[in-house]
N, C-alpha and C positions, 0 to 999 in steps of 0.2 A: 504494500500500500504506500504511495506518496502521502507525506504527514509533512504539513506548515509546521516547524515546532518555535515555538515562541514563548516568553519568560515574562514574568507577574511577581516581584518580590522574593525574587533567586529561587525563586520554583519554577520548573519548566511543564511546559504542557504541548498539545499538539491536536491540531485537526485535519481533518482528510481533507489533501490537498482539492481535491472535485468539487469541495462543498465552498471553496473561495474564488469568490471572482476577481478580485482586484486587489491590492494591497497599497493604502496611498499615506502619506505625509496628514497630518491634524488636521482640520479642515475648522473654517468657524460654525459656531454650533448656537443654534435658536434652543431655548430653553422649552421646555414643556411643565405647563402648569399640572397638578396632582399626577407626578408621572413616581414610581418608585424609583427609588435611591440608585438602582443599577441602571434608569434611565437618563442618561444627558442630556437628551434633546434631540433637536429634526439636522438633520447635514445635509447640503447638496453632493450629492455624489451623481457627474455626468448628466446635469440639467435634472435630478429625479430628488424626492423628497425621500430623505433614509432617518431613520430611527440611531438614533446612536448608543451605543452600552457601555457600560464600564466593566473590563473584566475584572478587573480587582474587584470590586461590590459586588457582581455575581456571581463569585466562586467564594465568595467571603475571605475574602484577604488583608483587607483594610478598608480604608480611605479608596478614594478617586482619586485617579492618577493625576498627574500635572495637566491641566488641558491643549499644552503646546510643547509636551512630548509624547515619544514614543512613538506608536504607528496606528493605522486603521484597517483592520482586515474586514472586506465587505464577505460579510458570509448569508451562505441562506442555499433555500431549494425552492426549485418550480418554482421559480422569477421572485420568490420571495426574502428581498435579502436587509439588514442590519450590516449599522457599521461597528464591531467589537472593539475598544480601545483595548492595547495592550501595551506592557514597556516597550517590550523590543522585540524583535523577530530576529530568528539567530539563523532558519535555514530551510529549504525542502529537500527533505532527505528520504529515499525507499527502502521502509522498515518488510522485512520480510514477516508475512503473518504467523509465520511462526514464531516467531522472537516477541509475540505480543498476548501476554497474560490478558483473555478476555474476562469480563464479570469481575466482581468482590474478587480481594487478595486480602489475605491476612497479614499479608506485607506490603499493606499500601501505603504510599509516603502521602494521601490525598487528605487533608484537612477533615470536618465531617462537612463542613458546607458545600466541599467542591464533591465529595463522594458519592451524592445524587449524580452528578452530571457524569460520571464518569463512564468512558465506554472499555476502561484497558489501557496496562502499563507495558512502557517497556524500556529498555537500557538504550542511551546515545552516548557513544563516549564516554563509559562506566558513570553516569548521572540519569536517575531514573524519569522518566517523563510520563506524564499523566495524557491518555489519550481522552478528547471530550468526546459525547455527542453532542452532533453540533444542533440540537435542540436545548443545548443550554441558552442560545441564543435566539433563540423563538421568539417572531414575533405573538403567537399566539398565547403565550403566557402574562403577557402583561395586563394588569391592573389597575385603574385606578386606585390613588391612595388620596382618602379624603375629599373627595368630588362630591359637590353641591348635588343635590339631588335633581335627574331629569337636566345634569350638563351635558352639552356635546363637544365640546370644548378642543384645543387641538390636540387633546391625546386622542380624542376619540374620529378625529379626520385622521392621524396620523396612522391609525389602526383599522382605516376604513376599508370595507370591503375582506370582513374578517381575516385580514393582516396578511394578505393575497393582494399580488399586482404592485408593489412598491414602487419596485424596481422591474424593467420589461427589458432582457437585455441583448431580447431580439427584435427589440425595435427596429429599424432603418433610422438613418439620420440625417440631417440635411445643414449645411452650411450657409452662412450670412457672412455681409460685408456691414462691419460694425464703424457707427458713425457719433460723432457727437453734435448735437443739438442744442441748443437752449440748454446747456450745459447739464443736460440729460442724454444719454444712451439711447440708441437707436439701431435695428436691423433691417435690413435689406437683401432677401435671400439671393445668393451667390447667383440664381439661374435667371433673376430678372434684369444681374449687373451688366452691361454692354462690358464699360471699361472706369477705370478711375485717372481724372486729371489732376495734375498738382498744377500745372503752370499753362494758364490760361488768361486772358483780357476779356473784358464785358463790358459791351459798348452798349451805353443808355437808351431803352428805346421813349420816345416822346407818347406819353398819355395811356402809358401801360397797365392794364390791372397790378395791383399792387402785389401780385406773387411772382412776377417775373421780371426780376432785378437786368435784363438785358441778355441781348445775345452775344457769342462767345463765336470762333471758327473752330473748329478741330478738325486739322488739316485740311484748311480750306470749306469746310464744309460748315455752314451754320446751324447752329442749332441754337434753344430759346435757353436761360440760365435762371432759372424756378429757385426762390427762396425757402429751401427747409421751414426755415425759423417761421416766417409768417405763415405759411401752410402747416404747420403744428400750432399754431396761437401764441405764437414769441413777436416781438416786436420789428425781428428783423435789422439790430443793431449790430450786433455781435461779427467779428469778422467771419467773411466764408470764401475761406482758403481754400476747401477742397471740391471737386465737383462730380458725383457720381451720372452717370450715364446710362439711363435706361429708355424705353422705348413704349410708346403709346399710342393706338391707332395708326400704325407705321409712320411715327412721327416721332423723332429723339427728343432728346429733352436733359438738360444738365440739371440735378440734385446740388445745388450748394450747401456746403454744411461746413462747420468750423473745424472739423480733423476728422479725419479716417484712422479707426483704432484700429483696424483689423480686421483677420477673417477668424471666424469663432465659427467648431461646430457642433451645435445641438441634436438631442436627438426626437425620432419623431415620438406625436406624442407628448412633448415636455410644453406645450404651450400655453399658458395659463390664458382662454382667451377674454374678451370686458364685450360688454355685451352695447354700450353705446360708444361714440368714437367710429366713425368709419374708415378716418387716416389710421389706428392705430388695431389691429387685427387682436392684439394678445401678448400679454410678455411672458418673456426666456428668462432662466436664470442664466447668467453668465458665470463664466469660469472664476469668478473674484468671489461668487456669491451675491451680485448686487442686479438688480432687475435692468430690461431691455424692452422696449418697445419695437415690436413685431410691426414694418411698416407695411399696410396693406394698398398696393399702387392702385389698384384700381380705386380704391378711395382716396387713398392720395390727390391722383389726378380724375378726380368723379366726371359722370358724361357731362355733366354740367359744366365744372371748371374748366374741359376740357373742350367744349363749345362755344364760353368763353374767348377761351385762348387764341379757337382758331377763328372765330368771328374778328376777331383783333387783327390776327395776319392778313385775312384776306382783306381788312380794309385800309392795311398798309402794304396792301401787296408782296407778302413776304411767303404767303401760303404755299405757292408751287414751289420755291425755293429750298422749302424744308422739306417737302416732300418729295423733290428729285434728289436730295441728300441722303435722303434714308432708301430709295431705289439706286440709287450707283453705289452705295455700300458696299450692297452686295450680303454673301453666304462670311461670317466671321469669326474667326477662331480666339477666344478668350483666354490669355495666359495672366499667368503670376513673373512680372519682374523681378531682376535681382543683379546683385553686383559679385564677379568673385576678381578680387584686385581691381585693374583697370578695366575689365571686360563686364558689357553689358551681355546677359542671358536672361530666357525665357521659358516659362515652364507651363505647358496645360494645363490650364485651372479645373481639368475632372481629376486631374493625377494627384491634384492635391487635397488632402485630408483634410490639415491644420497649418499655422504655423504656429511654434513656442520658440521661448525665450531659451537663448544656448547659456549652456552650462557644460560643466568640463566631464566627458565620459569616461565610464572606468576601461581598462582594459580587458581583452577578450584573448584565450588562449589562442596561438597563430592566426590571429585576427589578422595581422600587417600580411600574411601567406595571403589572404582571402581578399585583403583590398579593405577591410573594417577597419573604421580608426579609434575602434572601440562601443561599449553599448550605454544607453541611459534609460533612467526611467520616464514612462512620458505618462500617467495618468493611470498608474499601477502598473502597466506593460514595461516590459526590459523587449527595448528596440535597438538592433544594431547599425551603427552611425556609419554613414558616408561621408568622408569629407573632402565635397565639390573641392574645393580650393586648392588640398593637396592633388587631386586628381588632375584637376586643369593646368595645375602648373602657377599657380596666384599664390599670392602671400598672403599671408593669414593674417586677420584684423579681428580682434575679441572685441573692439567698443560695443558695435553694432550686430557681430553674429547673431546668427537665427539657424531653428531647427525648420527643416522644410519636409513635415511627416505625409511620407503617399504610401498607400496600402495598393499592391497588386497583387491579385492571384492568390488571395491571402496571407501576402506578406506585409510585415509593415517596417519599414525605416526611417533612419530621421538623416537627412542631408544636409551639410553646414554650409552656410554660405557665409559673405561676408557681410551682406545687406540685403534687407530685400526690400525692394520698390513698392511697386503700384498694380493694380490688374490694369490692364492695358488689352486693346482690342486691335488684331490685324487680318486684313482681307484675307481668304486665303489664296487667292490671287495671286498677292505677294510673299506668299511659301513657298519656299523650293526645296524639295528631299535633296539631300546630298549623298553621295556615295561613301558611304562609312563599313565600317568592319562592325561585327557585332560587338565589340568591349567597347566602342567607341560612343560616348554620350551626347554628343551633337548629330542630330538627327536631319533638321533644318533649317535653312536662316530664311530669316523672314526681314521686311523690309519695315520700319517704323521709325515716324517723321523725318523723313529723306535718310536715315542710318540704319544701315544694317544691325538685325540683335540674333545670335545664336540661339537657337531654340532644341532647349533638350530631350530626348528619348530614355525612356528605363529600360531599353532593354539590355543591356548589361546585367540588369539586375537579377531579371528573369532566365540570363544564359546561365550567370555564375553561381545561381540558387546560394544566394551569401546567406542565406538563417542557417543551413544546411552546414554550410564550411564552419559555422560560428561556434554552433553544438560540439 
């Protein structure tokens, strides 16, 4: 059997690796009112509402641990999971079942608290370890303590749907381009995004409705430059540096908004949605734990504002202009920008998952033989690192690295670059395959604002089956 074994006040214990999904760093924690003493509260764990435990309090050990150490191990069955705090986790290691004293031992090192939970002991390194069931951590067992009579209160959402369906961890998931606003959070799913611009002019139009701060070229081509701020109910003061690009009624249209934080992604399923608001579909939780508003464009740009708008052009004659803009467009292919040294690349925005913040990876046995430059952890998963920049032959810059995480074929990696850009949008027109060898990650270059940008392929990735070399 695979057994997580992990330690609680120099006492070890261990659970069937199957029964954990993820294993993550403290996470912040909402409190839960009449919740018992082994319960901490609600966590986000992967946009989902988790229940949090103490193993120390439920195996009767002591106090609660520190709340900003140790680890979180998300355990449970049939989608049903809790997050268990423990001190530390020391390893998974395959206990032969034979070496594992099942039932009562008259030699148990188990407390009498933890000796209910217990499913069997066995030796690691001459130190005996207490195996649980992992129905110690049942959400089905919990109770209110001292609950006003005829409460429903958030222990009893938290346990709703008799303590079934928490966690769904076959959802599908779906990505957003996260924006700031009226100095509130904002999303915009990845599949409505054209491209994003940083450096842009907008020329004033005369006697405009008041959401559309002027039109802008991108690459020659006009489109109208729509105030965030005001179409959210903000005053429209605030600078807007950045301009997202989406499409409505085959007619583009630039999103201004004060910064682009990113791409974040959620999964399906996680959307909390508000029932009035027609700009605003629903919020996400985001990865920090702090709320996001789910932009819904068709209400964004309703038939009405969007009747408006073009009642405006046609009577400054600007109508056919936008609309032969978005017809010679054309068919276009959406990447993720990035910088490794002095070289501009390009990556397809399906290939890409996430991005996180780089950190230094551990080593991996003849990782350097496989082209690994080691692995990290990226949201409990131990991912093995590519790193672009040694690959390309660039020099390495830590201010600004980033992890650039794509899952194929069921793999998943995280590739380091030096920077990463913008999404950005090129015709495919302006693609051209190149003659490469299969280890070779430049697939084709593509043509953007009169410069050529390298644009990368995984297959290397998929030749070299690197999880495979890593093991």
């Amino acid at each position: 059997m695979d057994a997580v074994i992990f330690e609680i006040g120099g006492q070890r214990f261990a659970l069937p690796a199957a029964s954990i999904f993820e294993v993550l760093d403290p996470l912040p924690v909402t409190p839960l009112p009449y919740a018992p003493d082994y319960v901490v509260g609600l966590v986000n764990v992967s946009g989902y509402v988790v229940v949090q435990m103490d193993a120390s309090c439920r195996l009767g050990l002591g106090a609660r641990l520190e709340a900003d150490k140790g680890s979180l191990l998300v355990v449970g069955q049939v989608g049903a999971y809790s997050a268990v705090h423990v001190e530390r986790v020391l390893t998974k290691a395959l206990i032969p079942d034979s070496d594992i004293a099942r039932g009562d031992s008259d030699n148990s090192t188990a407390v009498d608290a933890s000796a209910r939970f217990m499913a069997g002991e066995f030796q690691w390194h001459d130190t005996p370890v207490l195996l649980l069931e992992v129905d110690a951590f049942s959400l089905d067992g919990i109770v209110a303590v001292n609950e006003p009579t005829g409460s429903n209160g958030l222990l009893g959402m938290a346990m709703g749907n008799g303590g079934r369906g928490v966690v769904n961890v076959e959802d599908q998931s779906f990505s957003c381009v996260i924006i700031r606003c009226n100095a509130e959070r904002f999303a915009i799913p990845l599949n409505e995004v054209g491209e994003v611009v940083e450096e842009f002019k907008l020329t004033t139009l005369p006697h405009a409705p008041a959401e559309i701060s002027g039109m802008a070229l991108l690459r020659g081509a006009p489109l109208l430059g729509l105030s965030l701020s005001i179409m959210l109910g903000g005053d429209g003061h605030a600078s807007q540096r950045k301009m997202v690009v989406v499409e409505r009624n085959a007619i583009r249209f630039g999103l201004l908004a004060e910064e682009v934080v990113g791409i974040e992604k959620f999964a399906q399923g996680s959307l909390q949605p508000i029932e009035h608001g027609a700009e605003i579909e629903g919020y996400l939780i985001g990865k920090d734990g702090g709320m996001i508003g789910l932009i819904a464009l068709n209400g964004l740009i309703s038939e009405t504002r969007f009747e408006r708008f073009r009642n405006y052009l046609i009577k400054n004659h600007m109508a056919e202009a936008l609309v032969l803009a978005a017809e010679n467009a054309g068919s276009k292919v959406r990447l993720l920008s990035f910088w490794l040294g002095t070289e501009h690349f390009a990556i397809p925005l399906s290939l890409v998952e996430r991005v996180e913040e780089y950190h230094q990876a551990t080593g991996v046995p003849r990782g350097s033989e496989a082209g690994i430059a080691g692995a990290v952890q990226i949201q409990g998963e131990v991912v093995p690192v590519i790193d672009l920049r040694r690959v390309m032959g660039a020099a390495a810059e830590e201010r600004n690295a980033a992890f650039l995480v794509v899952r194929i074929e069921g793999g998943v990696w995280a590739l380091t670059v030096n920077r990463v850009e913008r999404v950005i949008e090129i015709a495919e027109a302006d693609i051209e395959a190149v003659n490469t060898s299969k280890s070779d990650y430049v697939g084709a270059v593509g043509r953007f604002c009169g410069k050529l940008i390298s644009i990368l392929t995984l297959d290397p990735l998929k030749e070299a089956n690197y999880k495979q070399k890593a093991a």
